[in-house]
N, C-alpha and C positions, 0 to 999 in steps of 0.2 A: 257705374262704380260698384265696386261688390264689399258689401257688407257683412262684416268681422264681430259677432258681437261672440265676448269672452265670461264667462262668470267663472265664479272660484265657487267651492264647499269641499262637504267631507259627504263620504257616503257612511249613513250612522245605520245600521240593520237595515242592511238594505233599498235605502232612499238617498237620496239626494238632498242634502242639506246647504242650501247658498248662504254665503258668509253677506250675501247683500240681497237680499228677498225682496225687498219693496222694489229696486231697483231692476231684478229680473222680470217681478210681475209687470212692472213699465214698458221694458221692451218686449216681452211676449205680446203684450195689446200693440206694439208699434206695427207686430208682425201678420195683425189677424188678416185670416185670408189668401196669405201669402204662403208657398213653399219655405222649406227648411230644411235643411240638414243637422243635424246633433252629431258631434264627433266628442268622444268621453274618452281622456285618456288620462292618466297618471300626470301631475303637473311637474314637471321643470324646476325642480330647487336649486337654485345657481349657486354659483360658489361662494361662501361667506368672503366678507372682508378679510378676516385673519388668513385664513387659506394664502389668497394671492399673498396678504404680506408675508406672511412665511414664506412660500415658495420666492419671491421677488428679493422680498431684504436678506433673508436669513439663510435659502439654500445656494441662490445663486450669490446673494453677499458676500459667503464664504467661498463661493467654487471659486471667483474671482481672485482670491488672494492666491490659490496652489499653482504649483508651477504646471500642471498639466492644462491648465487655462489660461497662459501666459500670451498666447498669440490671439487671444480675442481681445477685445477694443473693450466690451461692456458687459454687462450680464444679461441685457436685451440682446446681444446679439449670440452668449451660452444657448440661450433658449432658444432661440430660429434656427441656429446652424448646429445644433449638439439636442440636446434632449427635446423639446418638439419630434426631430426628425425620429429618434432612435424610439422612442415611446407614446407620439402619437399619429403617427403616419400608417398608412391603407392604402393601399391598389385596387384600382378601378379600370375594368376592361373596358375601351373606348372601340368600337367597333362601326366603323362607314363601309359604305357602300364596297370598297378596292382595299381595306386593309382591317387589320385588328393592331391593337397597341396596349399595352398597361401605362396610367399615369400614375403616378407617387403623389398621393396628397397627404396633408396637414394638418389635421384638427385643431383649432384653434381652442385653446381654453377657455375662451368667455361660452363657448360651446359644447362647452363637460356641465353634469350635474354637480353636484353636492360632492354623490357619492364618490362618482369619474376623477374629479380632483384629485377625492384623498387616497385612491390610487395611485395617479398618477406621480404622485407629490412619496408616495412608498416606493414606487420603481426607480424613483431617482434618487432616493435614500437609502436604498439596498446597491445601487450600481454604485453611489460616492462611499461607501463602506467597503466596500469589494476592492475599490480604488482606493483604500487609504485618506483617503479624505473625512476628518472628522466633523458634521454638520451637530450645531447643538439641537437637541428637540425642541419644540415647538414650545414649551413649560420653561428650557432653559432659556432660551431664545425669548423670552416673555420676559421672565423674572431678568436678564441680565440687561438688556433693551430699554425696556420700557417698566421700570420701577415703578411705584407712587411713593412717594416721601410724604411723607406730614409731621408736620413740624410742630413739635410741643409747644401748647399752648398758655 
């Protein structure tokens, strides 16, 4: 079985600071003795909750009502067959022994960062502008949506 052990920190001047230290020092004793590898890369910020809601309820909420979206079924299926394809798709040269080929793939957004999203989520709100398609901002799409009321007490 091969063993995955992950920690978080920050690199503060130049050190490595673990957001769970007692916990590191534990399994480095699990480890004495033993080979290791260290792989230190930039962590992975996935995409906030509001992110997908915006893009989910509010960009394709609305693409859904124009008539240039009139022959799709759902706003899951906008995204697979329409923007997916046009702004997160890469070619990859498949190469066997008797041929070469390019396949078309997909990037899945549970597989964008943070940052990747809020790209992504701006190529599709510059192409629905282009198109006359008016999408509320993300502020309007808040305040119109999702209110809080409080009622005098």
């Amino acid at each position: 079985m091969k063993l995955h052990i992950r920690h978080y920190g920050r690199v503060v001047k130049g050190k490595k600071v673990y957001y769970n230290p007692e916990l590191y020092k534990k399994q480095m004793e699990s480890l004495e003795g033993k080979e290791f590898e260290e792989v230190i890369k930039e962590k992975h910020k996935k995409p906030s909750l509001d992110q997908h809601a915006y893009y989910r309820g509010g960009i394709l909420g609305t693409c859904i009502k124009y008539p240039y979206f009139e022959h799709f079924d759902n706003e899951d299926q906008i995204h697979d067959d329409f923007f997916a394809p046009m702004f997160l798709s890469y070619s990859v040269q498949v190469v066997t022994p008797n041929e070469s080929y390019i396949v078309k793939k997909v990037r899945s957004t549970a597989d964008l960062s943070k940052k990747e999203y809020a790209e992504f989520i701006d190529r599709v709100l510059t192409w629905c502008g282009q198109n006359e398609i008016h999408i509320l901002t993300e502020e309007e799409y808040d305040s119109k949506f999702y209110k809080t009321i409080y009622k005098d007490e």
